[in-house]
FIVOVEX-790790 format. One line per 3 residues: number of its first residue (from 1); for each residue x, y, z of C-alpha. Coordinates in steps of 0.05 Angstrom, whole numbers. Example, Ala and Ser with C-alpha at 12.3 -4.5 7.8 and 13.67 -1.06 7.14 Angstrom:
REM residues 2
1	246,-90,156 ~ 273,-21,143
This chain:
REM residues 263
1	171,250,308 ~ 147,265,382 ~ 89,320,350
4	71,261,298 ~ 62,219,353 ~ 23,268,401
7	-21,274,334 ~ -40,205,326 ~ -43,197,402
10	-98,253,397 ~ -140,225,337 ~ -143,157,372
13	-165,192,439 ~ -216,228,408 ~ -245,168,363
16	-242,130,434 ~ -271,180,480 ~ -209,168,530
19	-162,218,562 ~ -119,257,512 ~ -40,255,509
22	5,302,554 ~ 72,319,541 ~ 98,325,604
25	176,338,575 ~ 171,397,608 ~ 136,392,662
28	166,330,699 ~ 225,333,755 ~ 288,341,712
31	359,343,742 ~ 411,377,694 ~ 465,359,744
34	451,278,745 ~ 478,227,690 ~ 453,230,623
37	420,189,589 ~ 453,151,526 ~ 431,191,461
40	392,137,405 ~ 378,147,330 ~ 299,145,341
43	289,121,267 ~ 327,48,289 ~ 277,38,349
46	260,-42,356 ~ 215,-46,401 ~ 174,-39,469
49	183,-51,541 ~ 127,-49,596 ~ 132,-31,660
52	98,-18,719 ~ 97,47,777 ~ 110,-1,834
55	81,36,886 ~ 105,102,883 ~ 39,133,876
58	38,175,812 ~ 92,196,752 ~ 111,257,785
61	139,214,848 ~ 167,169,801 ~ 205,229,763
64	218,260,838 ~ 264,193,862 ~ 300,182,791
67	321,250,788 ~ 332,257,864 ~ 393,238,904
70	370,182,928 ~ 347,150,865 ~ 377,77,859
73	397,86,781 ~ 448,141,793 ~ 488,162,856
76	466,231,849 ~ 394,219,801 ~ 390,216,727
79	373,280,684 ~ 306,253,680 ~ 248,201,690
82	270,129,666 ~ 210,122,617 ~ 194,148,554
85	126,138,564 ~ 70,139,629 ~ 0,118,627
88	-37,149,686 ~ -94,114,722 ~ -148,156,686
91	-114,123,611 ~ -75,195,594 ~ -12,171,551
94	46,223,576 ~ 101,235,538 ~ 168,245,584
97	217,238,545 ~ 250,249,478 ~ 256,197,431
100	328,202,417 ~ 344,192,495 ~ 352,115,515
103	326,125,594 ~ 320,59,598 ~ 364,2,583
106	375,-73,608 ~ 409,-135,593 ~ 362,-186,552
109	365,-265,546 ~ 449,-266,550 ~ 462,-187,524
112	496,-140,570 ~ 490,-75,579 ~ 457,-26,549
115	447,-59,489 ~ 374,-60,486 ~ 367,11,493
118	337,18,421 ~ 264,11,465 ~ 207,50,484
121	201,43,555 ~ 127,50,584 ~ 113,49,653
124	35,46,683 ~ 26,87,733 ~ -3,37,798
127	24,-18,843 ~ -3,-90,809 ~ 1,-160,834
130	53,-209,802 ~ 107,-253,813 ~ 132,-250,876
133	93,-188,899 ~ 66,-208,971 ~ 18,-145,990
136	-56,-142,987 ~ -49,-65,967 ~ -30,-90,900
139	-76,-93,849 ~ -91,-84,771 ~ -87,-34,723
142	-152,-12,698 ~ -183,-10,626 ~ -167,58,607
145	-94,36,618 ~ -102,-27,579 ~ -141,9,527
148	-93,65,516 ~ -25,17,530 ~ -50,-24,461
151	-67,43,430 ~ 10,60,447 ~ 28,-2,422
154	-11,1,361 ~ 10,65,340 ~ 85,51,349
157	83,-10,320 ~ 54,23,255 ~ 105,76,252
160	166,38,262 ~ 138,-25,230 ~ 148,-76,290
163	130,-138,292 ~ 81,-170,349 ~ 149,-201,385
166	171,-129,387 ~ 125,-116,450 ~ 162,-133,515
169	148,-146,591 ~ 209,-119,638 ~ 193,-193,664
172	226,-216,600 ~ 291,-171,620 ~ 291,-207,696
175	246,-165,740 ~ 184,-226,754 ~ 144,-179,789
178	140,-123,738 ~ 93,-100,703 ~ 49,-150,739
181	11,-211,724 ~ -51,-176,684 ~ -2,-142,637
184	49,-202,623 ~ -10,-231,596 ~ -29,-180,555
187	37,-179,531 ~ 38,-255,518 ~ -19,-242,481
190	5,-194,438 ~ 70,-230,427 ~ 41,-305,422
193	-25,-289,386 ~ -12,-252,328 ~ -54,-262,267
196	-31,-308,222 ~ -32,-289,147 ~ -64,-341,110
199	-26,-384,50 ~ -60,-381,-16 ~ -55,-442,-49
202	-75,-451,-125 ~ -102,-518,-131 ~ -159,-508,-175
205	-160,-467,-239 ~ -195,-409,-207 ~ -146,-397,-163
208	-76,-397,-212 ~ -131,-349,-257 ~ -140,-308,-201
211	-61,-303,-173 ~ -43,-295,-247 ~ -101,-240,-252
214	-80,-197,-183 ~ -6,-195,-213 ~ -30,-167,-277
217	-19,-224,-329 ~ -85,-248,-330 ~ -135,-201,-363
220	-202,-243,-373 ~ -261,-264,-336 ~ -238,-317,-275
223	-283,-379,-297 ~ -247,-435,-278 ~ -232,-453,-352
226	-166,-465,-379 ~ -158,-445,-447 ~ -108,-403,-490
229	-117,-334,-450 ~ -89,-379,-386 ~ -36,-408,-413
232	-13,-338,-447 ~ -15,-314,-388 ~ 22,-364,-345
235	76,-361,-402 ~ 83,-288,-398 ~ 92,-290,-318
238	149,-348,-331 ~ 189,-301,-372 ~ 175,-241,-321
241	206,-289,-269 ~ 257,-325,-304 ~ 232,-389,-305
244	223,-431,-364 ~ 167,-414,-400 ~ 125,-479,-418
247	60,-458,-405 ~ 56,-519,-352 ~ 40,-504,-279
250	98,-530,-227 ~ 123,-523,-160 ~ 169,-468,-184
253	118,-432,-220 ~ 75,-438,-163 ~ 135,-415,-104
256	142,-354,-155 ~ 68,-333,-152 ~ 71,-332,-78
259	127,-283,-76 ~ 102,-249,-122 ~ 38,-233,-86
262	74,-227,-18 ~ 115,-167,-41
């Protein structure tokens, strides 16, 4: 799943003129020696987490201190960077880790543990002002990030079928100040402001002709007149759904149309 990733990292890179994918799996400080990381079935992935770089000046520092003996997740380091994926100042999406390792993993809204290790970790590579952060060195993460962050985002959530709630904020795990004010709200964004599919109603005649007619019981011309081709119809989709077949347009009829379409 990594390579189909990579792929459709590429594509989108290309058809955006931004910095192509890296995978740095192999290239980043490792530390066979420090813990492990819990292993993950990447099929059952829920979701998302951003994070920020905090200062440390660039992924391979980052990679340096987790893996290093001084690294505050592991007496000792951990056997490799604590994200699964960077985005570099410049908008390159790295890959440093595999999908079935859980290098990341926090307790959430009353869970302990690492029971929300089923994420994709993604940390930005940069310092950025936020909750609690008192330093004028802090700043923002560009647009390349932004752009290819939602790129991520978009591609992931297509593969593994997330919903927009599925994108987090470490601020949402406790950590205020992280990934920073400008991408909380991006995250908000995503989260709060996701399109909203529109109800179809079917109060005139046109519009039961046309439900009946996208389901495959109506067969005629949609003209807003009701005559025997209608009401075959409508009977026929009553039997299909087990209601009683009357030829007369109800509430149930009506809640069965809309599941039907929605499937």
């Amino acid at each position: 799943m990594e390579e189909q990733l990579l792929e459709r990292l590429n594509a989108a890179a290309l058809a955006l003129k931004i910095q192509k994918p890296f995978d740095g799996r192999t290239t980043l400080a490792t530390n066979k020696q420090g813990k492990k990381w819990k292993r993950r079935d990447p099929d059952a992935l829920q979701g998302m987490v951003w994070h920020q770089e905090l200062g440390w000046g660039s992924i391979e520092a980052v990679a340096r201190y987790h893996t290093g003996p001084d690294s505050h997740l592991h007496a000792g380091g951990v056997e490799s960077i604590a994200y699964t994926f960077a985005i570099r100042k410049n908008g390159q999406v790295v890959l440093c880790n595999d999908l079935d390792r859980a290098p990341w993993s926090q307790g959430y809204a009353g869970r302990k543990g690492d029971e929300n290790a089923e994420f994709l970790s993604v940390m930005f590579e940069g310092f950025f002002q936020g909750t609690g952060v008192d330093d004028p060195s802090a700043g923002h993460p560009n647009d390349r990030q932004l752009l290819s962050g939602l790129v991520l985002w978009r591609i992931c959530q297509d593969l593994w079928k997330w919903k927009a709630g599925d994108l987090y904020g470490h601020f949402l795990f406790g950590k205020p100040a992280c990934p920073g004010d400008t991408l909380q709200t991006v995250v908000e964004a995503v989260r709060f402001n996701a399109p909203k599919k529109r109800k179809r109603k079917f109060t005139t005649v046109r519009q039961r002709q046309q439900g009946l007619k996208d389901c495959g019981f109506y067969k005629w011309k949609v003209d807003g007149l009701w005559g025997p081709g209608s009401r075959a119809a409508l009977i026929a989709f009553q039997k299909e759904c087990g209601l009683a077949a009357d030829g007369l347009w109800g509430p149930n009829t009506e809640a069965a149309l809309l599941g039907k379409l929605e499937e």
